[in-house]
C-alpha positions as CSV (number, residue, x, y, z in Angstrom):
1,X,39.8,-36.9,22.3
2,X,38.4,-33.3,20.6
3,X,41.4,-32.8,18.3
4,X,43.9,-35.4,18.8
5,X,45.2,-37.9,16.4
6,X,42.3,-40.5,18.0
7,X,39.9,-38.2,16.6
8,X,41.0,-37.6,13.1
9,X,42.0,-41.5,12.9
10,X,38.0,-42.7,14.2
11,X,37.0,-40.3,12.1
12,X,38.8,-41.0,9.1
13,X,37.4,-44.6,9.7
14,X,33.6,-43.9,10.4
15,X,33.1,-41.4,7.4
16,X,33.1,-44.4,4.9
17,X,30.3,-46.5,6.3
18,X,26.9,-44.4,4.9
19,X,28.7,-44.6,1.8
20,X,28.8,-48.3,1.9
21,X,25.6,-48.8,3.4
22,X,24.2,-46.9,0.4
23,X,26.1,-48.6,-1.6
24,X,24.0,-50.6,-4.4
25,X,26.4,-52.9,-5.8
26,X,27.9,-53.3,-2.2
27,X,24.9,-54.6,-0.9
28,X,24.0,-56.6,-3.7
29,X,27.3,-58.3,-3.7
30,X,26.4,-59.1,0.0
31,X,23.3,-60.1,-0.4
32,X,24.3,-62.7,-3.4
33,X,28.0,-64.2,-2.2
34,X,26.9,-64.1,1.3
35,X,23.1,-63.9,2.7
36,X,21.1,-65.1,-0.1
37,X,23.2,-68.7,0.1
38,X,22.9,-69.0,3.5
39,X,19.2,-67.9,4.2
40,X,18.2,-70.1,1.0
41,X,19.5,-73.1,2.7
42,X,18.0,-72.4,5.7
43,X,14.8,-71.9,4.3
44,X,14.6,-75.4,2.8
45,X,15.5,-77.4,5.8
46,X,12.7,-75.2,7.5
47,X,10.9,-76.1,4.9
48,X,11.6,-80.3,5.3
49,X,10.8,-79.9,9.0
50,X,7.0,-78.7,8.5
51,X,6.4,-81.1,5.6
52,X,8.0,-83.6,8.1
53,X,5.4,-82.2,10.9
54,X,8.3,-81.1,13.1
55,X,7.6,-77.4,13.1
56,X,4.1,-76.0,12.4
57,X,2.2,-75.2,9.1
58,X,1.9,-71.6,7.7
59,X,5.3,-70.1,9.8
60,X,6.4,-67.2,8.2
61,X,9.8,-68.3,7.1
62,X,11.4,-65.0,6.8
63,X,10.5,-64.0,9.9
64,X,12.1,-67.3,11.6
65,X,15.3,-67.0,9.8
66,X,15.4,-63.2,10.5
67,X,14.7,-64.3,14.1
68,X,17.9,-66.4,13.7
69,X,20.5,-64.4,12.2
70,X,19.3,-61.0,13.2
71,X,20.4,-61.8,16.7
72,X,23.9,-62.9,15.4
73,X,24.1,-60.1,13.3
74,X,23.8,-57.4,16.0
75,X,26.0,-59.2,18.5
76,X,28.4,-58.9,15.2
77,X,27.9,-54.7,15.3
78,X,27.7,-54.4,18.8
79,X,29.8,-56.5,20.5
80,X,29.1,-56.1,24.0
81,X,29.2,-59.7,25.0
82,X,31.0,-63.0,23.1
83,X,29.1,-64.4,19.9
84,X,30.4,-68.0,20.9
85,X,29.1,-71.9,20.1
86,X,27.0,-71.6,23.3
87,X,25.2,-68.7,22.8
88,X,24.2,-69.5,19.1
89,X,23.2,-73.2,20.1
90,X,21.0,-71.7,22.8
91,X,19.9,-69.0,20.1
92,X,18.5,-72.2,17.9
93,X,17.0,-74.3,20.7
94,X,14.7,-71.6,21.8
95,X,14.0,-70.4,18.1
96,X,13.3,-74.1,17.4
97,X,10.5,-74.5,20.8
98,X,8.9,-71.6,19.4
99,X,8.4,-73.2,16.0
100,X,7.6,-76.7,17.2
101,X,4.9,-78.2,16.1
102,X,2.8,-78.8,19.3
C-alpha cells in the first residue's frame, strides 16, 4: 500500500481529523448536543444515590462518570473487541462496587 489508490484514499480520509479535533466550534457543538446532556444526567442520579447513602460521600463525580464513558469511548476509537449490552452492564456493575457505600 506505498502508492496505490488504498493509500491516497486512507489518506485523503485521515488528513481531516486534527482539523476537527482542533476544531472549536466542533467540539463545542459536541460537547453541548451530545456530552454535556448526558454527563449532566448522570451526575444527578449519582448525586441521588449518595444523598440516598447508596454510594459514598465526597466521590469525585467527574472522575466516576469519566470512569464510565471513557471506557465506552475508547472501545468506540479502537475497536478491537464488541461494545455490546454485556460489556457495558458489566462496565457499570463494577464501576458501581467501587462507589458503594460500604
Amino acid at each position: 500500500m506505498t502508492d496505490g489508490p488504498s493509500r491516497r484514499v486512507l489518506t485523503e480520509l485521515l488528513i481531516p481529523i486534527p482539523s476537527l479535533l482542533s476544531s472549536y466550534d466542533l467540539k463545542e457543538a459536541f460537547w453541548l448536543c451530545w456530552t454535556k446532556p448526558r454527563r449532566d444526567a448522570l451526575t444527578e442520579v449519582l448525586q441521588r444515590g449518595v444523598a440516598a447513602g447508596e454510594f459514598r460521600k465526597g466521590l469525585d463525580l467527574d472522575i466516576v462518570i469519566d470512569g464510565l464513558y471513557g471506557p465506552i469511548y475508547y472501545r468506540l476509537l479502537a475497536p478491537y473487541a464488541d461494545l455490546s449490552n454485556s460489556y457495558v452492564e458489566s462496565l457499570a456493575t463494577n464501576l458501581l462496587r467501587g462507589i458503594a457505600f460500604k
